[in-house]
C-alpha positions as CSV (number, residue, x, y, z in Angstrom):
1,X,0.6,9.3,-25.0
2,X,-1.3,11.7,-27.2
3,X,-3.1,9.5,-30.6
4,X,-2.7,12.5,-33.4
5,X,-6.7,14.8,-33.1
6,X,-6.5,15.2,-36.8
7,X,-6.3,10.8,-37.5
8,X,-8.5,10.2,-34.7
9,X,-11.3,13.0,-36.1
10,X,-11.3,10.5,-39.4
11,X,-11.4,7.5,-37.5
12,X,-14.4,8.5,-35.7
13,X,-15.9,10.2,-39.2
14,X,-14.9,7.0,-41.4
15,X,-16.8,4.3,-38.3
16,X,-19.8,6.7,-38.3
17,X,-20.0,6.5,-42.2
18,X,-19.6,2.6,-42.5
19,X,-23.2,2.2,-41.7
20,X,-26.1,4.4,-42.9
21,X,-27.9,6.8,-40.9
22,X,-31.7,5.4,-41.0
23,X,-29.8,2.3,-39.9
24,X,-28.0,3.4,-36.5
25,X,-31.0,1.9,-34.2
26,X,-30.3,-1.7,-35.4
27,X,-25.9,-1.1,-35.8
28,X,-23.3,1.1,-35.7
29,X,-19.5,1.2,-36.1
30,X,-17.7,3.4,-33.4
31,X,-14.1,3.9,-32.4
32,X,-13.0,2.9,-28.9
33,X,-10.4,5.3,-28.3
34,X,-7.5,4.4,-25.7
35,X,-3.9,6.2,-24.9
36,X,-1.9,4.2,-27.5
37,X,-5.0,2.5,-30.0
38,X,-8.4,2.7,-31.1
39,X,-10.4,-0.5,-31.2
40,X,-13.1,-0.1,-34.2
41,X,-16.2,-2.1,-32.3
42,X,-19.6,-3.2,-34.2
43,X,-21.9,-2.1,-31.8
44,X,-25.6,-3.6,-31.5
45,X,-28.5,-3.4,-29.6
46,X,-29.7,-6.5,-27.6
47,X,-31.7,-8.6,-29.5
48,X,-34.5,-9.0,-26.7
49,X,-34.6,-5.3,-26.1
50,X,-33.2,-6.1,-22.2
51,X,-29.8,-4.6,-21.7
52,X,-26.8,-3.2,-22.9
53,X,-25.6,-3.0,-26.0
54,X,-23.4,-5.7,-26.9
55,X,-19.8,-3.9,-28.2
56,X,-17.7,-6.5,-30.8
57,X,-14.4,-5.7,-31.6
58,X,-13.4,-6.0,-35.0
59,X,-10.4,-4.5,-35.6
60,X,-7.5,-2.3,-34.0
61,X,-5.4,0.4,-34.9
62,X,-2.2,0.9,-33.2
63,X,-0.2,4.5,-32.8
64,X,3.5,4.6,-32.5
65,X,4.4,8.3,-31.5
66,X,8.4,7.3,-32.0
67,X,7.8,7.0,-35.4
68,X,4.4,8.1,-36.2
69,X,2.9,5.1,-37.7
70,X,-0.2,3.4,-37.6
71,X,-0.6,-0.4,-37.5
72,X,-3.7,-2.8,-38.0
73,X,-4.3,-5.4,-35.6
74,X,-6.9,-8.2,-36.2
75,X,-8.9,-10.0,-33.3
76,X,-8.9,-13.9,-33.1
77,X,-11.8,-15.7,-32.1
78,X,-10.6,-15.7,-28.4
79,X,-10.9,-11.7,-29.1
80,X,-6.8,-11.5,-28.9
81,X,-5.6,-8.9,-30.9
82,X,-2.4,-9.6,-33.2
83,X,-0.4,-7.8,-35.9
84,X,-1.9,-8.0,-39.5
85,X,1.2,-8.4,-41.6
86,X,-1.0,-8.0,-45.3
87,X,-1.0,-4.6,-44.8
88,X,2.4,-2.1,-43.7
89,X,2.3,-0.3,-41.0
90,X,1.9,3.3,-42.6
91,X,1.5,7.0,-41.6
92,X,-1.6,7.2,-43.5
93,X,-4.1,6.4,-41.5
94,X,-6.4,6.7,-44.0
95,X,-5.0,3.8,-45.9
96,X,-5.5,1.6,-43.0
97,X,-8.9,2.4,-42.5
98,X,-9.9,1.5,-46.2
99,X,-8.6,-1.5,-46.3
100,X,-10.5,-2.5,-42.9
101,X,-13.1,-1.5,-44.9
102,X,-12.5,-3.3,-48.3
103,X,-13.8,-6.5,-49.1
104,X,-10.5,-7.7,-50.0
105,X,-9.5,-9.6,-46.4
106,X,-12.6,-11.1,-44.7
107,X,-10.7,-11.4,-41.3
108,X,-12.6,-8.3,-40.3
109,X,-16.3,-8.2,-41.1
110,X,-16.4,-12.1,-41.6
């Protein structure tokens, strides 16, 4: 299944805009894009410079193409994702996205 180009092109734009710039070698936000969600995922480098960068998952958005809605999902501590009932699901994925981004609900950046 097909996520809509035009939600997932300010997904992409509103994760790369969470963090500044000049900051991007110490964090970034990204979108993890699959067939039917996109995962947003803190992204850091290693802290002793060895390795991979370490991908935490912080929230999802999930697409349903029946009815063209978006839903959040938050992740439990177990990194289990489950429906976020404070919020409606909504075509607006916009909407969504600031309220991830709000500091009204702590469940997602902590």
């Amino acid at each position: 299944m097909a996520l809509p180009e035009t939600d997932l092109h300010r997904i992409r734009l509103w994760a790369r805009e969470r963090v500044p710039e000049h900051l991007w070698e110490e964090l970034k936000v990204e979108a993890d894009v699959s067939d039917r969600h996109v995962d947003i995922v803190e992204v850091r480098p290693p802290w002793d410079g060895v390795g991979k960068h370490t991908r935490f998952p912080i929230a999802r958005l999930r697409y349903t193409k029946s009815t063209g809605v978006w839903a959040i999902y938050w992740r439990d501590r177990n990194l289990k994702f489950h429906e976020y009932r404070r919020k409606r699901p909504t075509k607006n994925v916009q909407a969504l996205l600031d309220h991830i981004g709000s500091s009204s609900d702590p469940i997602f950046w902590g």
